[in-house]
TORKOL-4160 file (C-alpha; in steps of 0.2 Angstrom, whole numbers, padded with zeros to 4 digits, m for minus):
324
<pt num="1" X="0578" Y="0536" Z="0433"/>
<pt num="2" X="0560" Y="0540" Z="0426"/>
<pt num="3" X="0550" Y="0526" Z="0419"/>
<pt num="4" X="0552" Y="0535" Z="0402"/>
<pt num="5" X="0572" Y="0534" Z="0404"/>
<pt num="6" X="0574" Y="0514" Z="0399"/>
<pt num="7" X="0564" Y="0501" Z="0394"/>
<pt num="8" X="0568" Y="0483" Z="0393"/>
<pt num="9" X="0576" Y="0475" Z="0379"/>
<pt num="10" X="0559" Y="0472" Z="0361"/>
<pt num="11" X="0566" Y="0452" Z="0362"/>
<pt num="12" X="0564" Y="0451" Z="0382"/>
<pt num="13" X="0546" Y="0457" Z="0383"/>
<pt num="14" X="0533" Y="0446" Z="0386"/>
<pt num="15" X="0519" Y="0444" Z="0370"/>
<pt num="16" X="0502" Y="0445" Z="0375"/>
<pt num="17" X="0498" Y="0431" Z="0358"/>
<pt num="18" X="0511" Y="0418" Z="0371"/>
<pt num="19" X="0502" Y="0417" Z="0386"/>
<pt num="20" X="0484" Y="0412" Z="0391"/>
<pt num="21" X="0480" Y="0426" Z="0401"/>
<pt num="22" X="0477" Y="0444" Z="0397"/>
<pt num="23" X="0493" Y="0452" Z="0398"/>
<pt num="24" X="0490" Y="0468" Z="0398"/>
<pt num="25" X="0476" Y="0467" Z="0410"/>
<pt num="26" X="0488" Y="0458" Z="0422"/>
<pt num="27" X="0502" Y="0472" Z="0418"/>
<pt num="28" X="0491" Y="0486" Z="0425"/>
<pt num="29" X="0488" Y="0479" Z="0440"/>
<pt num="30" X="0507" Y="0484" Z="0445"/>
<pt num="31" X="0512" Y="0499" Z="0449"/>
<pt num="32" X="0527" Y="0511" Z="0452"/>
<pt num="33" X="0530" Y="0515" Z="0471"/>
<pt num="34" X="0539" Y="0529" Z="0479"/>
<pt num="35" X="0543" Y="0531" Z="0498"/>
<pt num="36" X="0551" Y="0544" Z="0509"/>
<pt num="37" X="0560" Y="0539" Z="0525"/>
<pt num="38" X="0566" Y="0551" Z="0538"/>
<pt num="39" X="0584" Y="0556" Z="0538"/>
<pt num="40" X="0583" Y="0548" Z="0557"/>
<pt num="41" X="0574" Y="0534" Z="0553"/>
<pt num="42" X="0587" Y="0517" Z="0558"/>
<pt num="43" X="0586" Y="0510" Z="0540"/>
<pt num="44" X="0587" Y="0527" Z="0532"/>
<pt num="45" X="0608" Y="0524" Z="0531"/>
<pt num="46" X="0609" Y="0507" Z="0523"/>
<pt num="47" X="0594" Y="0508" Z="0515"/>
<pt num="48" X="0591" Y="0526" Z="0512"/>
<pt num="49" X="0579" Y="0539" Z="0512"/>
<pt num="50" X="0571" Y="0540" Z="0494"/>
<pt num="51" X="0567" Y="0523" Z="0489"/>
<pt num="52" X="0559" Y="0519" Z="0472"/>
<pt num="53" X="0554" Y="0501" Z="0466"/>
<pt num="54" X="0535" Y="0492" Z="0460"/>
<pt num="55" X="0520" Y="0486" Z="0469"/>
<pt num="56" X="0506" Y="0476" Z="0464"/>
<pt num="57" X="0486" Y="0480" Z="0468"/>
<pt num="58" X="0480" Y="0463" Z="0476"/>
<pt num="59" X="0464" Y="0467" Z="0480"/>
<pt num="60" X="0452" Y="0481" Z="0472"/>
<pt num="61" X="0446" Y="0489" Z="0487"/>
<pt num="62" X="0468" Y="0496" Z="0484"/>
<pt num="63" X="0480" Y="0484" Z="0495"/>
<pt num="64" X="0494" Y="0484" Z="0488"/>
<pt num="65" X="0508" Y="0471" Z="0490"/>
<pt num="66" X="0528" Y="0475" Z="0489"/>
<pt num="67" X="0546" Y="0468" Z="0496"/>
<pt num="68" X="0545" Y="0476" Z="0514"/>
<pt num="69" X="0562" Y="0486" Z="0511"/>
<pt num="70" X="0553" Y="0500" Z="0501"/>
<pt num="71" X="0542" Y="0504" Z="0514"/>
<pt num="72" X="0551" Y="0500" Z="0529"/>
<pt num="73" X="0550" Y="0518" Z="0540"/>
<pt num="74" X="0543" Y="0527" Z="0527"/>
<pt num="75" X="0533" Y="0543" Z="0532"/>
<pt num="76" X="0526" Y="0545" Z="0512"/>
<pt num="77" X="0521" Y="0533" Z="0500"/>
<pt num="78" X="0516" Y="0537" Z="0481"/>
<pt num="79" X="0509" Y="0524" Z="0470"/>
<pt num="80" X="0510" Y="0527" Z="0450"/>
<pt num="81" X="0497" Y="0519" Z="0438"/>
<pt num="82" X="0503" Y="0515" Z="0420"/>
<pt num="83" X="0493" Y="0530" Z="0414"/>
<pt num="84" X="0502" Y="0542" Z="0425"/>
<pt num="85" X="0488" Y="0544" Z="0439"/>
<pt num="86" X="0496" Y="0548" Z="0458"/>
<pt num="87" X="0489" Y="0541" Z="0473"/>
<pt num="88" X="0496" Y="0542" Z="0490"/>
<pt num="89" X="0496" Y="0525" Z="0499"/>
<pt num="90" X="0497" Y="0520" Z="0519"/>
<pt num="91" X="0509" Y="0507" Z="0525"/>
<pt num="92" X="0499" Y="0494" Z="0535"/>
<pt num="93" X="0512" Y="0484" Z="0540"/>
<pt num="94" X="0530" Y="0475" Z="0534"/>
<pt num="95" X="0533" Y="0458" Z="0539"/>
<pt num="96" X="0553" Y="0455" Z="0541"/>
<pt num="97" X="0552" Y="0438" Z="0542"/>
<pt num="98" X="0544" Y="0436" Z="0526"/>
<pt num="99" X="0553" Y="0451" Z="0519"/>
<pt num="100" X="0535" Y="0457" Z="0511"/>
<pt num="101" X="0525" Y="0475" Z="0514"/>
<pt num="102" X="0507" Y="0479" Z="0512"/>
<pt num="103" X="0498" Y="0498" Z="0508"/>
<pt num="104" X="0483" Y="0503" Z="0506"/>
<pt num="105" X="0480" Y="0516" Z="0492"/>
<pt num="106" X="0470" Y="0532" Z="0500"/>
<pt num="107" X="0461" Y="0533" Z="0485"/>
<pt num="108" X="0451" Y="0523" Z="0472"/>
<pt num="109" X="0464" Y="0516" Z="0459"/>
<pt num="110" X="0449" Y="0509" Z="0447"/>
<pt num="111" X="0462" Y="0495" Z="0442"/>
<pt num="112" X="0459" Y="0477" Z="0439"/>
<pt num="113" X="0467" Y="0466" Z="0454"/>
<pt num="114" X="0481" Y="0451" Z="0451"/>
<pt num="115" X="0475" Y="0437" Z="0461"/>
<pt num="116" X="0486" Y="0425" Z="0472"/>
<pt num="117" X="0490" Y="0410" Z="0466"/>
<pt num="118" X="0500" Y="0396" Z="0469"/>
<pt num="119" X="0519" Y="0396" Z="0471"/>
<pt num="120" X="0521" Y="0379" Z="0478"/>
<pt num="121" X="0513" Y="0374" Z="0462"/>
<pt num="122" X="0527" Y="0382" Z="0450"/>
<pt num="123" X="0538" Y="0371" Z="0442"/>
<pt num="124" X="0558" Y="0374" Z="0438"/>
<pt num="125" X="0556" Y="0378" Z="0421"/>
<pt num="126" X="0539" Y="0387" Z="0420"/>
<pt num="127" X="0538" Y="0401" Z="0408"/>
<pt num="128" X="0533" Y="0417" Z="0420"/>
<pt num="129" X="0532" Y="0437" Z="0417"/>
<pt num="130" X="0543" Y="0447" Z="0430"/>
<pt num="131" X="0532" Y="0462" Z="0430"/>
<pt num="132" X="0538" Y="0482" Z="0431"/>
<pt num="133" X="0530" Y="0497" Z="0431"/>
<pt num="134" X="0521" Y="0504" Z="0415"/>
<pt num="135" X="0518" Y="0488" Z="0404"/>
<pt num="136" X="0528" Y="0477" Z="0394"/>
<pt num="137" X="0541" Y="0489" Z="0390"/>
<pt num="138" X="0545" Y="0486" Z="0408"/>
<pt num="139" X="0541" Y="0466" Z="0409"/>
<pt num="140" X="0553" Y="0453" Z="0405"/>
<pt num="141" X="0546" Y="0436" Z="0398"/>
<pt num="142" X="0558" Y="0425" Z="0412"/>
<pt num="143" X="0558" Y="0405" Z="0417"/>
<pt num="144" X="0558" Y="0399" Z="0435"/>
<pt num="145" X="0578" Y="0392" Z="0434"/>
<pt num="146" X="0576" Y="0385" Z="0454"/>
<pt num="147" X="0568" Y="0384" Z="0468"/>
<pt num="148" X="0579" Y="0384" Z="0482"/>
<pt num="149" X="0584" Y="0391" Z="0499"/>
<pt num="150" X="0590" Y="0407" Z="0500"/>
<pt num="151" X="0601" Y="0416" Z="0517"/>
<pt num="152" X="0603" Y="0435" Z="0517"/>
<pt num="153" X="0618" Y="0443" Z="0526"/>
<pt num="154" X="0603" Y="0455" Z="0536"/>
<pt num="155" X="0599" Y="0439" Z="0547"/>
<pt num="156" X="0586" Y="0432" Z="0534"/>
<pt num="157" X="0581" Y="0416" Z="0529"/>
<pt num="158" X="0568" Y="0408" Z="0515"/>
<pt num="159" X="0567" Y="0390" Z="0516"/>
<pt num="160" X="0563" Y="0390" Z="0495"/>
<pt num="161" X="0565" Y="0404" Z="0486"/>
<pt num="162" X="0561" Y="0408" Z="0466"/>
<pt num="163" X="0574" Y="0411" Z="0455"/>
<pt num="164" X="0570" Y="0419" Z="0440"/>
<pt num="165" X="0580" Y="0424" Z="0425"/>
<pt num="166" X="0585" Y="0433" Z="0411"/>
<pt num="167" X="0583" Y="0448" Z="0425"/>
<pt num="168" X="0574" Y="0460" Z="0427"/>
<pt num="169" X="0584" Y="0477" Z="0428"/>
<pt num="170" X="0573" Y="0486" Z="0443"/>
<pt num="171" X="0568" Y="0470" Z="0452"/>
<pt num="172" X="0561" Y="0477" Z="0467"/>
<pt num="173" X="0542" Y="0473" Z="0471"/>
<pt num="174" X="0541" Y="0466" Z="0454"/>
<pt num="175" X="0527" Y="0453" Z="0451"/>
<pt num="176" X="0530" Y="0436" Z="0448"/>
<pt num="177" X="0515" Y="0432" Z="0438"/>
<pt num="178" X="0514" Y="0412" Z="0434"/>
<pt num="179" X="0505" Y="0405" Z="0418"/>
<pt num="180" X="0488" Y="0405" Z="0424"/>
<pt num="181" X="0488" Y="0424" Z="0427"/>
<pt num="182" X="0490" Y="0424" Z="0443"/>
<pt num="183" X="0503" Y="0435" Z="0458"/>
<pt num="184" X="0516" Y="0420" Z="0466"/>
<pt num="185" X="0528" Y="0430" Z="0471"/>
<pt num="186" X="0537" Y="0447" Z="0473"/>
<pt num="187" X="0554" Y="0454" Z="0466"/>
<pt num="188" X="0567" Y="0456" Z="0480"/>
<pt num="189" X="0583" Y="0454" Z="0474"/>
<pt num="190" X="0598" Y="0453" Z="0459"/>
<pt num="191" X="0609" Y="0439" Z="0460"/>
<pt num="192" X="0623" Y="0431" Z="0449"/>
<pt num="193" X="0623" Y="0413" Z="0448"/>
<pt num="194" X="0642" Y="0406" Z="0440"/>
<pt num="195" X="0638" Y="0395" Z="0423"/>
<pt num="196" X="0656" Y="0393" Z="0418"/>
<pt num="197" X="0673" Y="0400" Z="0420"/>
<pt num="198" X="0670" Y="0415" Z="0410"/>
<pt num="199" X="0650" Y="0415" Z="0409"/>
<pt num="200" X="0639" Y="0424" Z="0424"/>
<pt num="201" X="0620" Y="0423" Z="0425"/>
<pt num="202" X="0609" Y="0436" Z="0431"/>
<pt num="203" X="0595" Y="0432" Z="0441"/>
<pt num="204" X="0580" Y="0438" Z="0451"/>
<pt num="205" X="0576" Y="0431" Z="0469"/>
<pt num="206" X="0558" Y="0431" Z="0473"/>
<pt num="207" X="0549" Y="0429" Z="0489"/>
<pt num="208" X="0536" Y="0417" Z="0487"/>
<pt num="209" X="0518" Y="0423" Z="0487"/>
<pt num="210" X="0512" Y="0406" Z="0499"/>
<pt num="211" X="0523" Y="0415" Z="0513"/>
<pt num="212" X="0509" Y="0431" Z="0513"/>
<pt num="213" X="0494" Y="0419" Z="0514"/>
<pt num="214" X="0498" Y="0414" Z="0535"/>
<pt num="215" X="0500" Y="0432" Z="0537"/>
<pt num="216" X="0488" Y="0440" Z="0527"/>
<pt num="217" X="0475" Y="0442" Z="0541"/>
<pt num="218" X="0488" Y="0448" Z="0556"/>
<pt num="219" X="0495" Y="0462" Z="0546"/>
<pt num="220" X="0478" Y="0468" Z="0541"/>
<pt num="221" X="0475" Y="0466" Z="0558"/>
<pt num="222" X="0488" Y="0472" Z="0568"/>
<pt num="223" X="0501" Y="0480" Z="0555"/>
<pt num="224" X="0514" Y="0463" Z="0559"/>
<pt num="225" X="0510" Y="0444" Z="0561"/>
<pt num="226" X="0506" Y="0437" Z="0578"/>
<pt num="227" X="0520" Y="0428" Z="0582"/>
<pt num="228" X="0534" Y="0431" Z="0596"/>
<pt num="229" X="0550" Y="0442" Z="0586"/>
<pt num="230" X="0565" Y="0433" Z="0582"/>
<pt num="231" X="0580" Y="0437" Z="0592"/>
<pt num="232" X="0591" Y="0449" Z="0581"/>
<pt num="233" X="0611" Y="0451" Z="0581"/>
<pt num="234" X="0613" Y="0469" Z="0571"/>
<pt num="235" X="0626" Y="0457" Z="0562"/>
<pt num="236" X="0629" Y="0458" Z="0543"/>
<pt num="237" X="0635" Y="0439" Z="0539"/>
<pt num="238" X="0642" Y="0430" Z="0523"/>
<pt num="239" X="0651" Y="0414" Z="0518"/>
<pt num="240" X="0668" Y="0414" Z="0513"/>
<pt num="241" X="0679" Y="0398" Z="0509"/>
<pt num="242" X="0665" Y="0386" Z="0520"/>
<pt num="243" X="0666" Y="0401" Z="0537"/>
<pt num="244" X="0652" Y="0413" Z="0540"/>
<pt num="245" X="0661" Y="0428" Z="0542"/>
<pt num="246" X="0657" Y="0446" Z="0549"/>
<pt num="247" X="0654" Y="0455" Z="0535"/>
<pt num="248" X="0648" Y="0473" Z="0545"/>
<pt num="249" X="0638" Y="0476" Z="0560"/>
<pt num="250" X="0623" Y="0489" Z="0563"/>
<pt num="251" X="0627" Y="0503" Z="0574"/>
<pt num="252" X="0622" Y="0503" Z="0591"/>
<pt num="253" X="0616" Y="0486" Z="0587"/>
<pt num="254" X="0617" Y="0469" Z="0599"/>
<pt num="255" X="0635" Y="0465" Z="0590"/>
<pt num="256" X="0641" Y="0480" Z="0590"/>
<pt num="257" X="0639" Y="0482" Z="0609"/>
<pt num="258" X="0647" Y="0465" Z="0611"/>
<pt num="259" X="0663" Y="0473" Z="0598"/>
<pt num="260" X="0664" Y="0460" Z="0586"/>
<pt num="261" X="0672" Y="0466" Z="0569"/>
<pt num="262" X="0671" Y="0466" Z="0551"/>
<pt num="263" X="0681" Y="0450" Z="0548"/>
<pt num="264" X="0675" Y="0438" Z="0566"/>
<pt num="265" X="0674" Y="0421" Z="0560"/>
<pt num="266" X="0658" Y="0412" Z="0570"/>
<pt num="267" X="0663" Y="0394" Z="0575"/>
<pt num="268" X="0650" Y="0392" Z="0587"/>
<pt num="269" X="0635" Y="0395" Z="0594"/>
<pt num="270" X="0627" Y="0388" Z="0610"/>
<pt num="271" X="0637" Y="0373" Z="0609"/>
<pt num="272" X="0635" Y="0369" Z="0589"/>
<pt num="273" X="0647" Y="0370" Z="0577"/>
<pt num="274" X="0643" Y="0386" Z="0564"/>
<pt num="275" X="0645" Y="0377" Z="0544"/>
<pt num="276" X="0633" Y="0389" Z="0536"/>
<pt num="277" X="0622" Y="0404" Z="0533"/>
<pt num="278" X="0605" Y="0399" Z="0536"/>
<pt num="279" X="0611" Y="0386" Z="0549"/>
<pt num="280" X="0619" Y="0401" Z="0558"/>
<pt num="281" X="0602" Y="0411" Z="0559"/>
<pt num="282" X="0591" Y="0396" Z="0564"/>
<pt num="283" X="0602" Y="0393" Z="0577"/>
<pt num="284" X="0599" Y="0410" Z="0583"/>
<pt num="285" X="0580" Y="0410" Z="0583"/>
<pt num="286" X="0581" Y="0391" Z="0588"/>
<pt num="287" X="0586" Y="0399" Z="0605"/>
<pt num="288" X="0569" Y="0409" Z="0610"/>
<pt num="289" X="0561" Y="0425" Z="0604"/>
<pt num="290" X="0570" Y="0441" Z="0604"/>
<pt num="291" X="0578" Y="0448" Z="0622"/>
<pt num="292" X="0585" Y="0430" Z="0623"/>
<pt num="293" X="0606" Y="0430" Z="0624"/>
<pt num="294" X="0616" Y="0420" Z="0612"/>
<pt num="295" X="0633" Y="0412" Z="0615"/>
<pt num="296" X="0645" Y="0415" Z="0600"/>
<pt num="297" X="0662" Y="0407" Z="0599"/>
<pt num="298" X="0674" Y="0416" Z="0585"/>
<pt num="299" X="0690" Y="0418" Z="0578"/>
<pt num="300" X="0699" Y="0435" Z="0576"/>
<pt num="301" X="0717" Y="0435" Z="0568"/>
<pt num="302" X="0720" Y="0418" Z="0573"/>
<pt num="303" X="0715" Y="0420" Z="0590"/>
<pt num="304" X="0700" Y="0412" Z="0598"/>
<pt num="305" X="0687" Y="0420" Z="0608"/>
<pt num="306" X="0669" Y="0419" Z="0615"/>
<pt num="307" X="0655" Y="0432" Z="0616"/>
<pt num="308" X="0637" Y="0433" Z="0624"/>
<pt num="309" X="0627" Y="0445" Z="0613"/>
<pt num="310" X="0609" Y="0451" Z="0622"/>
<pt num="311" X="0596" Y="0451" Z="0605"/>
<pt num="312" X="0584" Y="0462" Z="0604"/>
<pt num="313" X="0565" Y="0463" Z="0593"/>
<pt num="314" X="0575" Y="0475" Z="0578"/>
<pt num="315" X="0554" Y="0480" Z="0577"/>
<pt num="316" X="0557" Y="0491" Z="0589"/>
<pt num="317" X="0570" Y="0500" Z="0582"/>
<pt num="318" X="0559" Y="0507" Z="0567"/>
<pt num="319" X="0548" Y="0519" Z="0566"/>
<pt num="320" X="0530" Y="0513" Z="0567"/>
<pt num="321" X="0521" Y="0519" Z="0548"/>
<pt num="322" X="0513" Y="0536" Z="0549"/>
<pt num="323" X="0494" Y="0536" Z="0549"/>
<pt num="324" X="0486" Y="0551" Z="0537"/>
């Protein structure tokens, strides 16, 4: 879908006369990104090969933050001013622990930069702008409805996430701009939230921009923070009635070569009992960094069983970013 196709509904935009900040100043600062991965590239199946989403220039010299999924792999990245202007971007690095990506536009993008702010500061409640490409046409005037943890079924974990709504309908790298004018966070996800027996919510997840500043440096740097990788399973978990259940497995992945199946329900794990999602990944990287085994105990069709499955850095699974 072009950015001419849709727009978001006249009574969700923000209004530049209810907020303290230039709006639209802030508004062009984001930009529509592009990425193409190679058809052999490890993500290019569950993620695909033509990604699409928003990005937003941090810094005017042209770094430029997104969620890391866009850009994971990619061979080319095009970054999309609100005027229509193309510029090609590098990937410096994507940081799966965080979740976040970071490019660096390969040309002058004569754009204002949206600077970091704060968002351990934001409040439940706070009137934000969930940000798109191309204006407010493409904005959403949102509040902050929690902040909260959030456990992804790709072996991911934010201790406090931002959850935003009304949504906003093409979420990815959106900004998260607080009342002060300033980035604190980036658009990752679409969630529904229960508010009744016949009412769902929408909502957007964000990362939290506070996770970027420990990092920053070590991506610029090295194109991934200096830490030692997290072990990783190739397991696709969810929760279903209080279990963490296998909900799929990566091929050729650490799980898949131990043959668990859609469906394993994990009890255990070195000893400790399994009760949740993100208890069930901490207790994995709680173990060591990545080449470290991990002791499952699970339950298939009634019958219990044990498995040892030898983790792996899942970095090294992914093609490194293509330099130009």
């Amino acid at each position: 879908m072009s950015p001419s196709d849709w727009k978001v509904r006249a009574t969700t935009q923000p209004k530049p006369q209810g907020y303290r900040f230039d709006l639209d100043k802030a508004l062009s600062s984001v930009l529509a990104l592009s990425a193409t991965v190679p058809s052999d590239a490890f993500t290019a199946e569950t993620l695909g090969t033509e990604r699409a989403g928003n990005a937003v220039l941090i810094r005017e010299d042209g770094l430029v933050l997104t969620v890391g999924y866009l850009v994971t792999e990619a061979a080319a990245v095009w970054l999309t001013s609100g005027d229509g202007r193309v510029t090609p971007g590098h990937v410096i690095g994507v940081d799966g622990q965080t979740g976040l990506g970071l490019i660096q536009a390969l040309a002058p993008l004569g754009l204002p930069a949206l600077p970091l702010g704060s968002s351990a500061e934001a409040l439940v409640g706070q009137r934000v702008v969930v940000a798109g490409a191309g204006g407010r046409r493409h904005s959403v005037a949102a509040r902050i409805t929690m902040k909260q943890e959030f456990a992804g079924y790709w072996e991911y974990v934010l201790d406090e996430a931002i959850f935003t709504a009304p949504a906003h309908p093409h979420w990815g790298g959106t900004a998260l701009i607080a009342e002060d004018g300033r980035l604190i966070g980036i658009g990752s996800l679409q969630l529904q939230q229960e508010r009744g027996p016949d009412h769902q919510e929408h909502l957007n997840m964000m990362v939290p921009i506070d996770l970027l500043k420990p990092v920053l440096d070590d991506l610029l740097r090295l194109g991934q923070p200096d830490r030692p990788p997290r072990p990783w399973l190739g397991l696709y978990a969810t929760e279903i009635d209080g279990r963490v259940a296998v909900a799929g497995v990566a091929r050729g992945g650490p799980a898949d070569a131990a043959g668990l199946q859609l469906g394993d329900i994990v009890t255990g794990i070195a000893g400790q009992e399994v009760r949740d999602l993100a208890g069930f990944f901490r207790s994995v990287w709680a173990l060591g960094p990545a080449g470290v085994e991990v002791p499952l105990k699970l339950h298939r069709d009634g019958r219990a069983f044990e498995a040892r499955l030898a983790s792996v850095d899942r970095r090294r699974l992914l093609k490194g970013p293509v330099m130009h």
